[in-house]
C-alpha positions as CSV (number, residue, x, y, z in Angstrom):
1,X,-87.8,-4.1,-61.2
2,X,-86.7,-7.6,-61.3
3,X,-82.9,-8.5,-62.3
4,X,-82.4,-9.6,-65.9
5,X,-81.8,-13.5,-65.8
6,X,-78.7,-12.9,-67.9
7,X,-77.2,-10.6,-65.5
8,X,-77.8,-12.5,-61.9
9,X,-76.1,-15.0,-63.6
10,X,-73.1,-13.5,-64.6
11,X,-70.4,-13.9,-61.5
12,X,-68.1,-11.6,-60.7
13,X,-64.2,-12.7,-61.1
14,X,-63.0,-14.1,-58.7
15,X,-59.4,-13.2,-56.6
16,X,-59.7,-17.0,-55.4
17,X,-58.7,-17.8,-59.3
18,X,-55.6,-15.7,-58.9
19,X,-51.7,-17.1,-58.3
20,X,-50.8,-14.6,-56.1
21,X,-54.0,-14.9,-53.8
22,X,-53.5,-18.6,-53.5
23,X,-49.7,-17.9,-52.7
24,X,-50.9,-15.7,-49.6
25,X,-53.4,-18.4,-48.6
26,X,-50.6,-21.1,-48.5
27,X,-48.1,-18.9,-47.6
28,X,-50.6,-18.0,-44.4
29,X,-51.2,-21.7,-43.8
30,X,-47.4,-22.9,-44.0
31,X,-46.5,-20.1,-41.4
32,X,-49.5,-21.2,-38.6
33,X,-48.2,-24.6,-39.5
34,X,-44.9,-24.0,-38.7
35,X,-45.4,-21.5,-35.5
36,X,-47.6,-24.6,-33.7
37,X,-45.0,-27.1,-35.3
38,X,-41.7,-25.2,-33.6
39,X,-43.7,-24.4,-30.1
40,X,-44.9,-27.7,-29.7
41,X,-41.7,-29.4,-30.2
42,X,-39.1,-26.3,-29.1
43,X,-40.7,-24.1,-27.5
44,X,-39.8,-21.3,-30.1
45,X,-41.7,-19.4,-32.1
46,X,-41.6,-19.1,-36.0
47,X,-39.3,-15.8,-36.0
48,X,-37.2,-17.2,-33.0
49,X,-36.5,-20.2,-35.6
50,X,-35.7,-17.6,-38.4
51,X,-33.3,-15.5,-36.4
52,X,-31.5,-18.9,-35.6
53,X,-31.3,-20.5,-39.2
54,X,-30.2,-17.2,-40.0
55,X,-27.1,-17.1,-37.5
56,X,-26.3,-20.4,-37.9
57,X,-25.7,-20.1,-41.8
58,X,-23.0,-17.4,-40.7
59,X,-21.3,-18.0,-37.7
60,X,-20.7,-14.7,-36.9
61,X,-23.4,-12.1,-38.5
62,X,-24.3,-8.8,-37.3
63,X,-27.5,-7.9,-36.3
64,X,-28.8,-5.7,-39.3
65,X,-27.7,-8.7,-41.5
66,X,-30.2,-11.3,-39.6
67,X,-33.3,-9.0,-39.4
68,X,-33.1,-8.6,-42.9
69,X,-32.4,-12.3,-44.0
70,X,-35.9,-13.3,-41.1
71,X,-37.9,-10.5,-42.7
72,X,-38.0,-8.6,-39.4
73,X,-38.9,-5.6,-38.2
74,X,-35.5,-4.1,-36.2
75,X,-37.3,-3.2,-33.1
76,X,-39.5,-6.6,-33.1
77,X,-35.8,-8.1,-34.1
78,X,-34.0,-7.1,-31.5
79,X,-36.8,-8.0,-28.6
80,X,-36.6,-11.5,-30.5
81,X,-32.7,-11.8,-29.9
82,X,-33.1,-10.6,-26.3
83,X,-35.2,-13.8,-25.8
84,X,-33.1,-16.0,-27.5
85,X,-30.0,-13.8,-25.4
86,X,-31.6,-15.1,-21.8
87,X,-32.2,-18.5,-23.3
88,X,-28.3,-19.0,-23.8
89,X,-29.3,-19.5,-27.6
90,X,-27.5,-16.4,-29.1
91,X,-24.5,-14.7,-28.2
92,X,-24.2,-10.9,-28.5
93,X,-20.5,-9.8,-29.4
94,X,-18.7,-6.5,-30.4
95,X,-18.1,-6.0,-33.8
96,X,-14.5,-5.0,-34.4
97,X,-15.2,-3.8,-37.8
98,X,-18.0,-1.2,-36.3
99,X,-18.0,-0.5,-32.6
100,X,-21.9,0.8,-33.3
101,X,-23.1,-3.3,-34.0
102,X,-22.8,-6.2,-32.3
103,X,-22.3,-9.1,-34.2
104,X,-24.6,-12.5,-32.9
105,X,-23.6,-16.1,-33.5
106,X,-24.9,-19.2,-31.6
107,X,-23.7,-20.7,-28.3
108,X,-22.9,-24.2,-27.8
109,X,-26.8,-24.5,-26.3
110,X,-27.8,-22.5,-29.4
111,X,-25.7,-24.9,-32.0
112,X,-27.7,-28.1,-30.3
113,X,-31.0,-26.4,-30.5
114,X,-29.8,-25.4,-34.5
115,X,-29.2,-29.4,-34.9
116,X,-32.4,-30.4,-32.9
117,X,-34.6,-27.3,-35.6
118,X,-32.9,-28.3,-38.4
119,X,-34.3,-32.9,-38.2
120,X,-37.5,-31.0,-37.2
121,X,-37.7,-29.2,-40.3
122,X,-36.4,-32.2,-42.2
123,X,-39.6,-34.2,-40.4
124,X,-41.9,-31.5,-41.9
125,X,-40.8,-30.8,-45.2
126,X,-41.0,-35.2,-45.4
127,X,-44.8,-34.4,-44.4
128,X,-45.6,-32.5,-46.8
129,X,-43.6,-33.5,-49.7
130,X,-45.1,-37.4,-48.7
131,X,-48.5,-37.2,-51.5
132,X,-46.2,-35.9,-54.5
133,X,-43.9,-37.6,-56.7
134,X,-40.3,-36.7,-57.0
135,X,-40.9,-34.8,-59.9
136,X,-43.8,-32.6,-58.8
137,X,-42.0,-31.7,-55.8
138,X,-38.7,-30.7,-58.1
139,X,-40.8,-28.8,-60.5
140,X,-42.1,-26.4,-57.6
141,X,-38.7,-26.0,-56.6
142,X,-38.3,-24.7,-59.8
143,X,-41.5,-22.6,-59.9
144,X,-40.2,-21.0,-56.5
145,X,-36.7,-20.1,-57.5
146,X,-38.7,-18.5,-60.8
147,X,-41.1,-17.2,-59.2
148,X,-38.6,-15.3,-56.5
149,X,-36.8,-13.8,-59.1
150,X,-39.8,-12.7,-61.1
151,X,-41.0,-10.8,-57.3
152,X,-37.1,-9.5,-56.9
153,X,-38.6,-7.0,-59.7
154,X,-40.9,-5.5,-57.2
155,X,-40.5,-2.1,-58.3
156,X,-41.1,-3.0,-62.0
157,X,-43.7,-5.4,-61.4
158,X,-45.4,-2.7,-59.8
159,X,-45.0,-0.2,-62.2
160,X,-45.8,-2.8,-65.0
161,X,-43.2,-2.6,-66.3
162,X,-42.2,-6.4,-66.2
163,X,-40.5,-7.4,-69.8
164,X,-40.0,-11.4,-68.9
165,X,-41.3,-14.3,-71.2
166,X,-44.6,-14.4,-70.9
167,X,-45.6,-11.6,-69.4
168,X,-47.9,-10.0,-72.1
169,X,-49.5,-13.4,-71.9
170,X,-50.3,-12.6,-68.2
171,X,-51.1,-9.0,-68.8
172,X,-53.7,-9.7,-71.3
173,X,-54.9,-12.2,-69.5
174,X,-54.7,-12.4,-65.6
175,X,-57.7,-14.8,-64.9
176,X,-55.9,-17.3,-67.0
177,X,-53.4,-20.1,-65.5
178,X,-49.6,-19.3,-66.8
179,X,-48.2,-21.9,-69.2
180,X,-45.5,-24.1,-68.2
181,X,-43.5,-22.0,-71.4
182,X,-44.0,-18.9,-70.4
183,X,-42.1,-19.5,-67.2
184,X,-40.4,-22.3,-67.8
185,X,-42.2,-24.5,-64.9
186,X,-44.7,-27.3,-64.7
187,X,-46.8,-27.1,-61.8
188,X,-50.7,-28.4,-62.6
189,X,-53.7,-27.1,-60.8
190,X,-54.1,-30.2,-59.1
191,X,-50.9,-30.2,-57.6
192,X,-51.7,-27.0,-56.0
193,X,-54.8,-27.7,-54.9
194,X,-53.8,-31.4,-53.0
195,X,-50.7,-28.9,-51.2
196,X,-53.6,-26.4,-50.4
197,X,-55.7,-29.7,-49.3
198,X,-52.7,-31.4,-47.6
199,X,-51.7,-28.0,-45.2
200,X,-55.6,-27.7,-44.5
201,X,-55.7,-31.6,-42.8
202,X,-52.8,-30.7,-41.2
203,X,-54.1,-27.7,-39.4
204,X,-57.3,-29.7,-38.5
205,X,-54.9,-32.4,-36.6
206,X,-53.2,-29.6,-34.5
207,X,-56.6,-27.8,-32.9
């Protein structure tokens, strides 16, 4: 039996329509960018550059402190401060406030390669920022501050429990874009899509 016209027309929803599915599809491109960025002009991966911004923004900082801050994995953690160890990068000290930790801060080598990272990631962020206006790019500053503190609900966003402005708005409706009102931002669709557009040239410049 043929399918009714009607219904082979009708399209499923799409997940490609969804905030959070384009977040993990930049988020995915911004992190390839960055790992072929850092190798290319450092020689260090992305979590090697984590682990470093992380130190330096310390000084002295034990090691449980900087797998959390990178988003790390302890085991995969500590293999990447080994590397960084033999590369005269990071120092490993004794904690005197815990003789079970070691504490890590930078080396003099590690503090240049910090300075060196640091105008690199200037360079980048210059890149991308380049197609927007001032404004665009200060309003997704904004969306991202929101939009972390919104996620630092995990549990309650999970269990639907969210109670922020808005958020019946985005229960009732998840297909449908958020207003700028409900969370006090102003990003537009096309903003998003020319960052989306922007990170996809970029890749096709570094194969």
């Amino acid at each position: 039996m043929a399918p009714n016209k009607a219904e082979s027309a009708v399209k499923p929803p799409s997940f490609r329509n969804l905030m959070t599915f384009r977040l993990h599809m930049v988020a995915r491109h911004s992190e390839r960018i960055s790992e072929q960025y850092y190798r290319k002009h450092m020689d260090l991966s992305l979590p090697e550059c984590r682990v470093i911004g992380v130190t330096a923004g310390y000084g002295s900082v034990s090691f449980k402190r900087v797998a959390a801050e990178a988003n790390l994995e302890k085991s995969y953690a500590s293999r990447v401060v080994s590397a960084l160890v033999e590369r005269d990068i990071i120092a490993r000290l004794a904690n005197p406030a815990d003789s079970r930790s070691v504490l890590l801060e930078l080396t003099d080598n590690g503090r240049n390669v910090h300075q060196q990272m640091y105008q690199l990631a200037l360079q980048l962020n210059a890149q991308l920022q380049a197609p927007f206006r001032r404004k665009q790019v200060t309003d997704f500053m904004q969306f991202l501050t929101t939009l972390e503190q919104v996620l630092g609900r995990g549990e309650e966003l999970i269990e639907g429990r969210g109670d922020w402005p808005g958020s019946s708005v985005i229960a009732a409706a998840p297909d449908l874009p958020t207003s700028a009102a409900d969370l006090h931002i102003a990003l537009d669709q096309g903003f998003a899509r020319r960052l989306h557009d922007l990170l996809g040239e970029y890749l096709k410049t570094q194969k």
